[in-house]
N, C-alpha and C positions, 0 to 999 in steps of 0.2 A: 675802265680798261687801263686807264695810267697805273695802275696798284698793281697790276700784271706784269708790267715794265720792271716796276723795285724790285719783284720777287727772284731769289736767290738760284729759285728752279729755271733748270733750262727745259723743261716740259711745264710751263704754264697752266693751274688750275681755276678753274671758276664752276659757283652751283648758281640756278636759277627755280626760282619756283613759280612755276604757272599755274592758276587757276584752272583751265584746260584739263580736260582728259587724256592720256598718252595717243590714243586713237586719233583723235582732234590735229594732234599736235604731227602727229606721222602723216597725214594726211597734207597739213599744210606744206610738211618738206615734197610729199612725192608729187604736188602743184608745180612746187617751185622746181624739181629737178627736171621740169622739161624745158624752164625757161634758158636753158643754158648757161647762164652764167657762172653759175661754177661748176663742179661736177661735184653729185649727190649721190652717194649711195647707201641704202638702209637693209639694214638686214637686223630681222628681230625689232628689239626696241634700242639699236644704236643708229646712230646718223652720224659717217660718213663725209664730209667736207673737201673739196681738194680745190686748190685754184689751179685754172684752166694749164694745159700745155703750151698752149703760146702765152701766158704771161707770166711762166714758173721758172724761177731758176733754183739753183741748187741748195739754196736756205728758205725753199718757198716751205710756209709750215703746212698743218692738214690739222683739222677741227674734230677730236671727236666727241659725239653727245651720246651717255647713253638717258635713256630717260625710265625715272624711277614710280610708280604708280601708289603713291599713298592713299590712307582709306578712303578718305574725304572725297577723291574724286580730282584734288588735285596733280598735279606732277612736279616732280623733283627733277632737274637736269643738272647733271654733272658734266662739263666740258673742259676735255686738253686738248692744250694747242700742241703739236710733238711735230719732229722733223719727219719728212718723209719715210719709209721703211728702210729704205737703202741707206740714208744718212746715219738712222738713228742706228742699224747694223752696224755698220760700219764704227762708229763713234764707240759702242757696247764693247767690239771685238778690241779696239785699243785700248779700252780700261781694263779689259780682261788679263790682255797679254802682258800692259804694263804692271798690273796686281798682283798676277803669276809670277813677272820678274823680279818686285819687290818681296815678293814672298820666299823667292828662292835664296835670292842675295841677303836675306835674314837670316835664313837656313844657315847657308853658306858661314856668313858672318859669326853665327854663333860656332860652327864645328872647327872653325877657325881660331877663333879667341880659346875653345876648350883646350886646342891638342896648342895652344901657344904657338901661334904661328903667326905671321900678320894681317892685318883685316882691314890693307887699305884697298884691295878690288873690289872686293864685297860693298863695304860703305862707302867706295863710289858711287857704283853701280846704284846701290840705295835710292842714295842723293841726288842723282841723274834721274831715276825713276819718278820723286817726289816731283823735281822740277818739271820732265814731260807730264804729269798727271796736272799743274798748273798750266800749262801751258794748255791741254786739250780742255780742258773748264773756259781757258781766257779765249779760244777758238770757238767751243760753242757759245759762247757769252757772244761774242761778236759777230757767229750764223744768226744767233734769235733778233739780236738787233738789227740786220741786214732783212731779215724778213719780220719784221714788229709792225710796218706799215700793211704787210696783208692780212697779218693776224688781227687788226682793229678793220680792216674791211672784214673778214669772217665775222667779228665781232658783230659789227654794225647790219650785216646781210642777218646773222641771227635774231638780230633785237628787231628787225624791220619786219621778218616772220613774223615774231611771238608776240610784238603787240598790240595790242596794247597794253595788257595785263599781265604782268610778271614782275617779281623783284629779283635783282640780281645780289648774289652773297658772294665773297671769296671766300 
């Protein structure tokens, strides 16, 4: 789980390979999702993770697994840890809008420099852009660390499911 911590990504990946059948394995979460402790939901062959509403705040992550059925009989689980929908919306909409602005104030910048005008609002603006897009990385860099302690309990509530039998892979 510490190797999760280094990675670059603020949507954290990890695979696991279990011995188990995907059936087996679905089975064991829809046990667990009456015991309450987190809240569990599966549809198909994805699982669903969320920590509870009284102990969520607003960098709480959500776990999802989807689980992959290889010939043999074993299964492949692929797991992201990702910010709630609303966070992660929200976060999407302001690289969009800042991308849009960077992309216009290049626009700009170049029909500028063509007809010989000057091109110091444009490469502001740019340069303003670059900096908020630093800024919203060092933001979420700082939500996943705010929530990295619930992300190792999902961690750990998963490995307490699946095993005894599983190797875990980044």
């Amino acid at each position: 789980m510490r190797e999760i911590d280094k990675q670059l990504a603020l949507r954290p990946r990890f695979q696991i390979f279990v011995s188990s059948d995907t059936s087996q394995i679905l089975e064991r979460f829809k046990k667990e999702a009456h015991q309450n402790k987190y809240s569990i939901s599966i549809i198909d062959d994805h699982i669903f993770i969320k920590i509870r509403k009284s102990e969520a705040h607003f960098w709480s992550p959500e776990l999802h697994l989807e689980l992959l059925q290889d010939g043999s009989g074993a299964t492949h689980i692929k797991g992201l840890f990702s910010p709630r929908p609303s966070v992660w919306t929200m976060f999407m909409f302001l690289h969009f809008a800042v991308a849009g602005l960077f992309i216009a104030s290049c626009i700009w910048l170049y029909t500028r420099s063509k007809l010989n005008e000057p091109t110091f609002y444009p490469l502001i603006i740019m340069i303003l852009m670059v900096i908020i897009w630093i800024i919203l990385y060092v933001i979420g860099r700082i939500g996943r660390r705010k929530g990295s302690n619930q992300m190792i309990q999902l961690h750990t509530y998963i490995n307490s499911i699946l095993s005894p039998q599983h190797k875990m892979v980044s």
